[in-house]
N, C-alpha and C positions, 0 to 999 in steps of 0.2 A: 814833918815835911809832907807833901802835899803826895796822895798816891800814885798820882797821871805822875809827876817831874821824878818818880824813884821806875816807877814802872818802863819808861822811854831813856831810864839810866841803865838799864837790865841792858842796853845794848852801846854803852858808853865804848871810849876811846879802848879802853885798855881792863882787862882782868880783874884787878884789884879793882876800880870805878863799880865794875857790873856786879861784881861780889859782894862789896859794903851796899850795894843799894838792894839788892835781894835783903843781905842780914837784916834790912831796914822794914822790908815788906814784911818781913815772916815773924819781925814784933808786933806790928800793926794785925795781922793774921793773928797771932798765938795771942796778941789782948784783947778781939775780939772784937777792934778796931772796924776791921775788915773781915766777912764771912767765914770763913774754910770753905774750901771744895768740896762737892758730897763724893765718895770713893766709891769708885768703881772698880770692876776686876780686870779692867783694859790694859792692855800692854803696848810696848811698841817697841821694836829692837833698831828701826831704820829712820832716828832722824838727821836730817842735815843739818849744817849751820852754817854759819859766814867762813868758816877756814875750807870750806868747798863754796856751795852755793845755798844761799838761804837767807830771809829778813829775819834770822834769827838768831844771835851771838848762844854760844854752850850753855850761858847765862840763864838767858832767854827761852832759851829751848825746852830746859830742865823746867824752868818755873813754868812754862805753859801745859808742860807736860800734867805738872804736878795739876796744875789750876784744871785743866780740863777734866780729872778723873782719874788719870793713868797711876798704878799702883809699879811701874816698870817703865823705865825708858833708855834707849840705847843709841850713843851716839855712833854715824856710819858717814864718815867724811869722806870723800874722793879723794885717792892720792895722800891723804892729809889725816895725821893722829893727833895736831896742833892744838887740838880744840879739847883735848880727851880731857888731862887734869882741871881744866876748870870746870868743864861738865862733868867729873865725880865731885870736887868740890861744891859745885850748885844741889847735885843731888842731896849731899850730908846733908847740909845748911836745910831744905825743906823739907828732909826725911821722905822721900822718893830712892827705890833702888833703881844703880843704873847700870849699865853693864857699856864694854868699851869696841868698837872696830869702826874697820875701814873699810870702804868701796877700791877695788883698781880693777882696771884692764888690764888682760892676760892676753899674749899670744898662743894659738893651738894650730900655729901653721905645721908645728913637727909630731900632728898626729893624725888620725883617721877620719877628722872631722874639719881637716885644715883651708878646703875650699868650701866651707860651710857659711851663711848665716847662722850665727847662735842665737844672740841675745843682746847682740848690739843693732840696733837699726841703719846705723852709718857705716858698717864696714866690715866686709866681710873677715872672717878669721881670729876674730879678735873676743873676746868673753868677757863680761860684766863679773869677778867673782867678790864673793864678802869675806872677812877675816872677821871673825865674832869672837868674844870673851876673852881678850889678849890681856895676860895676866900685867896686874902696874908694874914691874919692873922691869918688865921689856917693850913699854912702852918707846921706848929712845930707841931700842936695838928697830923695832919697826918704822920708826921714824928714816933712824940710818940710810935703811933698806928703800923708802921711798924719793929720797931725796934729788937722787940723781935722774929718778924715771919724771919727779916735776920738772928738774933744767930741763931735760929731753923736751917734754910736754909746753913750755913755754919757747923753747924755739918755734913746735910748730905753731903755736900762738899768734906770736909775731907774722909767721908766713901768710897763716888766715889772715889776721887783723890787714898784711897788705893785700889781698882779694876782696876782703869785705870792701875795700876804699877803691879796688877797682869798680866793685859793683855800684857803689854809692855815685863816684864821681860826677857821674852824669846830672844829677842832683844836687851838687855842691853841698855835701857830706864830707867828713873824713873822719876817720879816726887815730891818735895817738896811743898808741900802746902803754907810753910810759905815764901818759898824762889821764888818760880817759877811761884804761881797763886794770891797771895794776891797784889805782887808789879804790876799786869796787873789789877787791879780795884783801886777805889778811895774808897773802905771799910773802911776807916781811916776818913774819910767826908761823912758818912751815905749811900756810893754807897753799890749797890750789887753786889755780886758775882755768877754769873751764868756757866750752865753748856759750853757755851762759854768760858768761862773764861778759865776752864778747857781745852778745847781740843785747845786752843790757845797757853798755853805753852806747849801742848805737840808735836804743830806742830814748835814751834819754838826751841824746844827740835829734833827733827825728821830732823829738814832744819839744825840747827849744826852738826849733825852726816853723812849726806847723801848727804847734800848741794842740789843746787836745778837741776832739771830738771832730766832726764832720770829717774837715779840712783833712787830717791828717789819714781817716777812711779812703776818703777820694784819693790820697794820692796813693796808698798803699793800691789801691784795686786800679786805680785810672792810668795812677802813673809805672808804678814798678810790675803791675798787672797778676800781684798778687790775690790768688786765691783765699777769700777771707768765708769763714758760716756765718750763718744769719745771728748765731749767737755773741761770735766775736765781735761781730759790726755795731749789734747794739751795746755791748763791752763797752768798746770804742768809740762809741757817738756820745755815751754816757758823761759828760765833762765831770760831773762830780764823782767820777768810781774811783775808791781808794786806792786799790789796785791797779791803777789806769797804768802804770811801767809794768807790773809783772803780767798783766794782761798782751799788751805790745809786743813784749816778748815773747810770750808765749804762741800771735800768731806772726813772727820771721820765722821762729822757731819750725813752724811748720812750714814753713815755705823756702826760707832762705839757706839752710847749712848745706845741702846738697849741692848749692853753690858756691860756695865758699871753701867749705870742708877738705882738710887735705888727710890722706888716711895718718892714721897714727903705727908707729914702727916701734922707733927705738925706746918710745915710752913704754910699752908694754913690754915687760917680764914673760918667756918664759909658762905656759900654765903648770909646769913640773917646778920651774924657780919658788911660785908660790906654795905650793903642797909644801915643799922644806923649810918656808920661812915660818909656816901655820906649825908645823912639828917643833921648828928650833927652840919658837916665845913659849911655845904652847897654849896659841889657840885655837880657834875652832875655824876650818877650813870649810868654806860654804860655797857650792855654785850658786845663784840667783835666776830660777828659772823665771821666763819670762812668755815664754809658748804664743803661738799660732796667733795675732790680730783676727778677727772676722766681723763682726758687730760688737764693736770695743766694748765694754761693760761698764767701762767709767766712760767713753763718748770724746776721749783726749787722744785715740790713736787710729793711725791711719789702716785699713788693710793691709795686712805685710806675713807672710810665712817664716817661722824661725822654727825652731827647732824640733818640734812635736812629729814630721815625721820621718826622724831619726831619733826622738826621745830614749826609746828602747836599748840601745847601742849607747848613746852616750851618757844614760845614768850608769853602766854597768864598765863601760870605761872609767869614769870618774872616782868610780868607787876601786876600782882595779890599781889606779894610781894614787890611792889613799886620803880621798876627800873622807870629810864628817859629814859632812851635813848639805844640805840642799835650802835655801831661804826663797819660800811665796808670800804673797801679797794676794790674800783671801778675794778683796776686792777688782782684782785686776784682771779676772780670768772666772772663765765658765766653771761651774761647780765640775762638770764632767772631764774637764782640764785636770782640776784640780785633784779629784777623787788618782787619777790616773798616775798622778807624781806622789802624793800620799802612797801609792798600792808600791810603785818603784821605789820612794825609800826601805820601805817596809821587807822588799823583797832584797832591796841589798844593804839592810844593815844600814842606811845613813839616819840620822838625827834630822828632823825637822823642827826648822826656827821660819816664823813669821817677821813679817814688821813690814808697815805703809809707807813708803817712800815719802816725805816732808821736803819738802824746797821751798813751796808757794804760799804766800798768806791765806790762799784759796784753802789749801788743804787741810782736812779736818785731821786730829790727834786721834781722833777712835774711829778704829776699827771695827764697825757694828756688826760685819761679819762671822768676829770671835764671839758673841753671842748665839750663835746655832751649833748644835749638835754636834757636829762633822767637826768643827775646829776647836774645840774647847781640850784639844790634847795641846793646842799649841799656847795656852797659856801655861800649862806645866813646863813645855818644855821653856819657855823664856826663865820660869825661876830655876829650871835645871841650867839655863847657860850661866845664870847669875851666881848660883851655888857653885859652876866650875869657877868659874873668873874668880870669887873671895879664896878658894881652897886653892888654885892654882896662885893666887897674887903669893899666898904663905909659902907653899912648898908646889914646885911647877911638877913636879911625879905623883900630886894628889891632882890633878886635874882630870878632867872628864875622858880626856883621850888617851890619857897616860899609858904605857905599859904595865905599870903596878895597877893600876884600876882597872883596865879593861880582866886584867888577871884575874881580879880580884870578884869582879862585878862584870862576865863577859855577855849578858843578856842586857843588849840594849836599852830595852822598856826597864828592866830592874836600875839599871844605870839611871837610866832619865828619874824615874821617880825618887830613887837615894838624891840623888844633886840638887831636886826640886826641894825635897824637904833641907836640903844643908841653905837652899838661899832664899828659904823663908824664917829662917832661924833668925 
């Protein structure tokens, strides 16, 4: 079978489709068919996929991971653990290790930093945090736990989706919820529906009526009086860019949710809720710093102030309320940022995990950052999350956080490099 018809299968109807068409690729691979990948020591702890937001099924995700280099890849769905067993399953299948979590909004309205910006750009109080290395047999029990904060999450869905159509109206746009935003998520298999979600059909709604290039510029800037960069424009004028819908989106993205946007409540847990779900499964409790905008590094973010200066206070809170670990994004932030949350783990005992946020076709799998000096602890510590996740899948009291470990192994760095070598074994 032809490699294009198995490879555009990687992202088929259903599980079983994506998985026999991989099996399919990685004979054609092992016969020699098709190249192999050259290996690199690249990792990634943070990618998305279609059960959150992404052009990429667990399927898909896994194999590109594989294809591009990455010796590690780690699935981080929003709200959604949906995607997890087929994405360990992908990984067996191409012999890539992978490790498992999730992305959710926490509430920290009942603490010391509760009228704060953190690390959400739309709404105050509320926290980006990750759950890393959640051992497979509480995968469900984690499912469980997010189930109810998705209904939450798609009520206010719906409430945007009608904002968005007030906004539109004028234009003779609408949007259906049930018809135009639900069939772009895998809601129906435990995924979430995000405010991506939303502005994606409304850009694929926008690209039927205007079609692409010029036209649909002019009206964005002429007519809705949308602020667009010289970069986007020529994006957008581009009729032949492949990415022509995730480009779209990307600039309402920038323009439209503050209009729309209704803040999120009853979805968010809790940030003490999740510290004891991270202890229950036994995995690894992560804030996701995100620190201070000023002359964006990657060129994709607005000027904005979050949390750098109160950083001080809330690594040492976090840690006070029994977080592990702290997860950056090398790429994303000034090295002197960086250096800064590095020195504050260090000082309170938390664990540092990396991984590059994945959604867009645009984004690239390596992180060439992990390449310099300064970060090369945090390819150990990915095969230490990897080492916790297989020890803890066995027995959840041989895990990295466990009280018989920490006991056993109370020197963090000792810790980190024991779990490193167990999950390169």
């Amino acid at each position: 079978m032809e490699y294009q018809k198995l490879y555009e299968g990687l992202n088929a109807a259903t599980a079983r489709e994506r998985l026999e068409n991989l099996h399919a690729i990685m004979e054609m691979h092992n016969s020699g068919e098709i190249e192999m990948p050259e290996k690199t020591n690249n990792v990634n702890n943070h990618i998305h996929t279609t059960y959150s937001f992404s052009p990429y099924s667990p399927t898909m995700a896994a194999y590109l991971a594989w294809k591009n280099g990455l010796t590690t890849a780690g699935i981080m769905d929003h709200d959604s653990v949906g995607g997890a067993r087929e994405f360990v399953e992908a990984g067996r299948i191409i012999g890539i290790a992978t490790t498992v979590g999730c992305e959710m909004r926490c509430s920290v309205k009942n603490t010391p930093f509760g009228d704060k910006l953190i690390n959400n750009p739309d709404q105050k109080s509320v926290a980006y945090l990750a759950l890393h290395g959640i051992p497979h047999q509480n995968i469900a029990k984690v499912e469980e736990f997010l189930k109810p904060y998705r209904d939450q999450r798609n009520i206010r869905n719906r409430k945007m989706t009608d904002n968005l159509n007030n906004i539109l109206a004028p234009y003779g746009v609408s949007l259906d919820f049930d018809k135009d935003v639900v069939p772009l998520s895998k809601s129906d298999e435990n995924g979430s529906i995000t405010e991506r979600h939303l502005l994606f059909a409304v850009s694929a709604k926008l690209i039927e009526r205007f079609g692409k290039g010029t036209a649909i510029v002019d009206f964005l800037r002429d007519e809705m009086k949308l602020s667009l960069s010289a970069k986007i424009i020529g994006m957008l004028s581009d009729e032949s860019n492949p990415h022509y819908q995730y480009d779209l989106l990307g600039a309402l993205k920038g323009n439209l949710v503050e209009k729309f946007y209704i803040p999120a409540e009853a979805e968010c847990p809790d940030i003490t809720a999740f510290v004891a779900l991270a202890k229950e499964v036994g995995g690894i409790s992560a804030y996701a710093y995100l620190g201070d905008v000023g002359d964006s590094v990657t060129g994709d973010k607005k000027t904005q102030k979050f949390e750098d200066d109160f950083l001080d206070e809330y690594v040492a809170y976090l840690a006070e309320i029994g977080f592990n670990a702290i997860t950056y994004m090398p790429t994303r932030n000034t090295l002197d940022q960086l250096k800064r949350v590095m020195a504050l783990c260090e000082e309170h005992g938390l664990f540092q995990i990396s991984g590059e946020d994945i959604n867009s076709p645009r984004q690239s799998f390596i992180c060439e950052a992990l390449s310099r000096p300064e970060f090369k602890h945090l390819i150990v510590s990915t095969w230490a999350l990897i080492g916790h996740e297989k020890r803890a899948t066995l027995d959840l009291s041989d895990g990295m956080f466990s009280e018989k470990t920490i006991k056993e192994w109370p020197s963090l760095s000792k810790r980190v490099k024991h779990f490193a070598a167990r999950g390169q074994m």
